[in-house]
C-alpha positions as CSV (number, residue, x, y, z in Angstrom):
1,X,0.0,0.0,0.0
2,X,1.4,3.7,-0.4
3,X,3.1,4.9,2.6
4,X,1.5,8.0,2.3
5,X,-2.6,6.4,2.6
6,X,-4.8,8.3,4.6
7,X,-5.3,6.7,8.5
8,X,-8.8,5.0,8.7
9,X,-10.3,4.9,12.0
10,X,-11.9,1.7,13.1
11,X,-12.9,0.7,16.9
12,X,-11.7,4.0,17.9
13,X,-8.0,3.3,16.6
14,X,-6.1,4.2,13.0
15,X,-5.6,1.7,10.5
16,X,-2.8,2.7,8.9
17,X,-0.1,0.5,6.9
18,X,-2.0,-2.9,8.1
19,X,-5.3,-3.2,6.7
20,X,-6.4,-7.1,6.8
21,X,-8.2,-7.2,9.9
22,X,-10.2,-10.1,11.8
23,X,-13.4,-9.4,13.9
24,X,-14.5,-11.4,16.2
25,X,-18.3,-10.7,17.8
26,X,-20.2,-12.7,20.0
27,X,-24.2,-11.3,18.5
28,X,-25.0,-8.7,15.4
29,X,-25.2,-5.9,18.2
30,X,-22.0,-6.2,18.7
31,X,-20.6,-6.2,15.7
32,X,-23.0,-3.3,14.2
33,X,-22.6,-1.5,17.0
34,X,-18.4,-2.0,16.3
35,X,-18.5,-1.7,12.6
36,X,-21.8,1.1,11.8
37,X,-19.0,4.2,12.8
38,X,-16.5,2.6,10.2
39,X,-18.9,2.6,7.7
40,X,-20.7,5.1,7.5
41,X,-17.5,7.6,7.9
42,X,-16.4,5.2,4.7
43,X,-19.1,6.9,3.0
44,X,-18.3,10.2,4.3
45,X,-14.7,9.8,2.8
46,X,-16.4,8.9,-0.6
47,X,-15.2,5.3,-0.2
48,X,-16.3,2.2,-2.1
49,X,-18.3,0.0,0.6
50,X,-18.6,-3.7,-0.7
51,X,-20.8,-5.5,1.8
52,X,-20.6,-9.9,1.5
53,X,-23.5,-11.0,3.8
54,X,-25.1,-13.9,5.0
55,X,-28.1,-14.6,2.8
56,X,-31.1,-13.7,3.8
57,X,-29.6,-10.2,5.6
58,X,-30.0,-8.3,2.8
59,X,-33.2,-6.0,4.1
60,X,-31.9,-6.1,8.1
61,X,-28.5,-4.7,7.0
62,X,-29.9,-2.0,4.6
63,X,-32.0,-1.0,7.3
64,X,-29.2,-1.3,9.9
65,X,-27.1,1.4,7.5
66,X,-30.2,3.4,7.0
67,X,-30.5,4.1,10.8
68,X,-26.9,5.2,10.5
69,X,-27.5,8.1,8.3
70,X,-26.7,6.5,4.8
71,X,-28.9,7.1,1.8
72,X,-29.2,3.2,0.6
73,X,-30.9,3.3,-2.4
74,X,-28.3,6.2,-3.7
75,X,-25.7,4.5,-2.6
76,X,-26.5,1.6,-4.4
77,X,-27.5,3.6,-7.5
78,X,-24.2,5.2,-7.7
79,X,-22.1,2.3,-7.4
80,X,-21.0,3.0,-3.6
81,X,-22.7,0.4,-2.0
82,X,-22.2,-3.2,-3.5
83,X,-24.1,-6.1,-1.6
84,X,-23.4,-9.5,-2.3
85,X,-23.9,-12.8,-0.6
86,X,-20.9,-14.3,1.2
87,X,-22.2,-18.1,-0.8
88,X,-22.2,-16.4,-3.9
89,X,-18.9,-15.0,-3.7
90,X,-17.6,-17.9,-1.7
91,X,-19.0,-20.3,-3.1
92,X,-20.0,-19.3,-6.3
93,X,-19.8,-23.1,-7.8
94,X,-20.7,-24.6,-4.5
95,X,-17.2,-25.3,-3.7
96,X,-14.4,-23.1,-2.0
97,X,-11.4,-22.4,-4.5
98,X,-8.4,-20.6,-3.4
99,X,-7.1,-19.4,-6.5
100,X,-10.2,-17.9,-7.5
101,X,-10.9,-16.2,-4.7
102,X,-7.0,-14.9,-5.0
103,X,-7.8,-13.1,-8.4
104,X,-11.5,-11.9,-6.9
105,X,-10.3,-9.8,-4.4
106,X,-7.2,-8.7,-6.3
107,X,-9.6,-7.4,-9.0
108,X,-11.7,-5.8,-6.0
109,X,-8.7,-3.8,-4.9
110,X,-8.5,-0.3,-5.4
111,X,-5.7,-0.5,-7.7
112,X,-7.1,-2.1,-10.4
113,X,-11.1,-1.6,-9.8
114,X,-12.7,1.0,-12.0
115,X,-14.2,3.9,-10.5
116,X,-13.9,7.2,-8.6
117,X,-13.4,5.9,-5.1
118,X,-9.8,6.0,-3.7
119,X,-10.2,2.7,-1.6
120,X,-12.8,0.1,-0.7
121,X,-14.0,-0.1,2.7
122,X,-14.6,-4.3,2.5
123,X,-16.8,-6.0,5.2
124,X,-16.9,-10.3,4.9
125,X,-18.9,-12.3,7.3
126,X,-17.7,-15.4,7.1
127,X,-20.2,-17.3,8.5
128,X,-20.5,-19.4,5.4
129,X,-17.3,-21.2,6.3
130,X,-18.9,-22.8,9.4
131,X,-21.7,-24.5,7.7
132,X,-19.6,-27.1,6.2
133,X,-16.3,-28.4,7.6
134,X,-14.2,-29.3,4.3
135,X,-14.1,-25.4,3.9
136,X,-12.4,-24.1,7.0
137,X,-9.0,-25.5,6.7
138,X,-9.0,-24.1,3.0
139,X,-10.3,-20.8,4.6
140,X,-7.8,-20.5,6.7
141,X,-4.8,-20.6,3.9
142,X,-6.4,-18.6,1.6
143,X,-6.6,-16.0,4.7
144,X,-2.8,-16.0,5.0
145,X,-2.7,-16.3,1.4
146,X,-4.7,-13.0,0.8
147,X,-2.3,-10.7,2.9
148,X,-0.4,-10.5,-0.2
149,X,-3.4,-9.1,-2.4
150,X,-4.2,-6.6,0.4
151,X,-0.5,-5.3,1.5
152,X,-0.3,-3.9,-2.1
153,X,-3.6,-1.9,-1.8
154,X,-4.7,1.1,0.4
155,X,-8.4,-0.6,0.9
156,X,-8.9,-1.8,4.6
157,X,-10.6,-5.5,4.9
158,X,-12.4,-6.9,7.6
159,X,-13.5,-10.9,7.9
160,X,-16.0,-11.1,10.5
161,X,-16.6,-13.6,12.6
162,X,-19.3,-15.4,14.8
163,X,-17.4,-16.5,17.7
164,X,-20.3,-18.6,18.4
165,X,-20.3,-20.7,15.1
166,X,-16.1,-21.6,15.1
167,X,-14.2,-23.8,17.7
168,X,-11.5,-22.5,19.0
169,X,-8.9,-23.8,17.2
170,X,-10.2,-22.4,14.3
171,X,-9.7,-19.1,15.9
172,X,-6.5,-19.5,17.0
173,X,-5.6,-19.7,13.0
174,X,-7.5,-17.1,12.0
175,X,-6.1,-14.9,14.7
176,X,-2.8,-15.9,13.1
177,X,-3.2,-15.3,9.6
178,X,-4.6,-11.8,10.1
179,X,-2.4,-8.8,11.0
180,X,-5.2,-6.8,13.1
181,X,-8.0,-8.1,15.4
182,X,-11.1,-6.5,17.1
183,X,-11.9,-8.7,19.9
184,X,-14.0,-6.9,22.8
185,X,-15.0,-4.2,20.3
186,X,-11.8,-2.9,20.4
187,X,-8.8,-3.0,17.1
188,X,-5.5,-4.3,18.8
189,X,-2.2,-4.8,16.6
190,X,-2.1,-8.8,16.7
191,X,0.7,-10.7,18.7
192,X,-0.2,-13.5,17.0
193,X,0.5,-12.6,13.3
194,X,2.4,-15.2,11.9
195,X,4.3,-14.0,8.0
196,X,1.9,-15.7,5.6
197,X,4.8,-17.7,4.0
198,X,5.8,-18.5,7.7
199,X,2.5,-19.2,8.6
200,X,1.2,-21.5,5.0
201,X,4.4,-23.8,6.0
202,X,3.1,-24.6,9.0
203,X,-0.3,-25.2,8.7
204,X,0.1,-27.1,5.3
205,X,2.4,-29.6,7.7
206,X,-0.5,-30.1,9.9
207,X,-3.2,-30.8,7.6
208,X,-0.5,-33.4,5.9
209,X,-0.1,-34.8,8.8
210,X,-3.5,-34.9,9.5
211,X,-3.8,-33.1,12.6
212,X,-6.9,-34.1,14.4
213,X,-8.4,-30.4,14.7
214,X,-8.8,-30.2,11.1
215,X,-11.5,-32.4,11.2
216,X,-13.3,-30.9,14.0
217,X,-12.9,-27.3,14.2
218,X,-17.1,-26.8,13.8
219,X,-18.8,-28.2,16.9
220,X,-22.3,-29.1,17.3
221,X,-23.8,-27.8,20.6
222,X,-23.9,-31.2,22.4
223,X,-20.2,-31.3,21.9
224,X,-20.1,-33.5,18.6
């Protein structure tokens, strides 16, 4: 990213060379209540807002940004404000594929997307990863994988997460992979960053040797 890129503030901090950020939540209050300030300033800045949500949220977030101030329906007009759903854009052939994913978001990126805006303000739930447990260990390279797309870029990214729906080994990863981390509501610089090439060696030893969490990292309620 240029050295020079204008701070973004997020959970009452400055984003300002790191911009890959994991958000952890425990309900949608919390995580509205986190991420409504960094969006709507977004649209104050005349940032690019792309929004990949959960299906079936489409209506509840609109009005969710609506309370905030923001003029939806212009937004959406203009080409501000893209929605999308997270299985679409996921899973857009009902499978999870790295490499596409890779030259999605690198066509996203400010750099190389038409338009006026100066930098996308990128929100992801991921939620779609926890419905199905082939995807999460794929998930979790192509997270590590992805800081490579974003740390050429000025736009800030943030992969939310339902800490209810992930065990917690899963979230140990994703903690890893991910530069920045809101946890509590609040942004901290993350301790537990690993270098993506650092980081893809390590894990890809683990699922070769078939380490047992990769198997399990969704829990049903009961335990299972």
């Amino acid at each position: 990213m240029k050295s020079d890129a204008e701070p973004v503030r997020l959970a009452g901090f400055e984003l300002r060379q790191r911009r890959h950020v994991c958000a952890f939540f425990n309900s949608d209050e919390e995580a509205y209540r986190v991420l409504l300030p960094f969006i709507a300033d977004g649209f104050c800045c005349g940032h690019k807002a792309v929004h990949l949500l959960n299906p079936g949220e489409r209506a509840n977030h609109l009005e969710r940004l609506s309370q905030a101030g923001i003029n939806t329906q212009a937004a959406e007009q203009s080409g501000q404000l893209e929605l999308s759903t997270n299985t679409d854009t996921y899973l857009s052939d009902g499978r999870f594929d790295q490499d596409r994913m890779i030259a999605v978001f690198t066509e996203l990126a400010s750099g190389n997307a038409e338009g006026p805006y100066p930098l996308s303000r990128i929100v992801c739930h991921m939620d779609w990863a926890a419905d199905g447990r082939s995807h999460v260990a794929d998930l979790i390279e192509f997270e590590a994988r992805v800081n490579d797309v974003w740390s050429q870029h000025d736009d800030v990214v943030i992969c939310v997460y339902d800490l209810a729906k992930f065990g917690g080994d899963t979230v140990v990863d994703v903690m890893r992979s991910h530069p920045l981390v809101v946890i509590g509501g609040i942004l901290h610089e993350n301790p537990f960053f690993v270098p993506p090439a650092q980081f893809l060696e390590e894990f890809r030893s683990r699922r070769a040797a078939g380490s047992p969490w990769t198997c399990s990292e969704v829990e049903n309620d009961d335990g299972t």
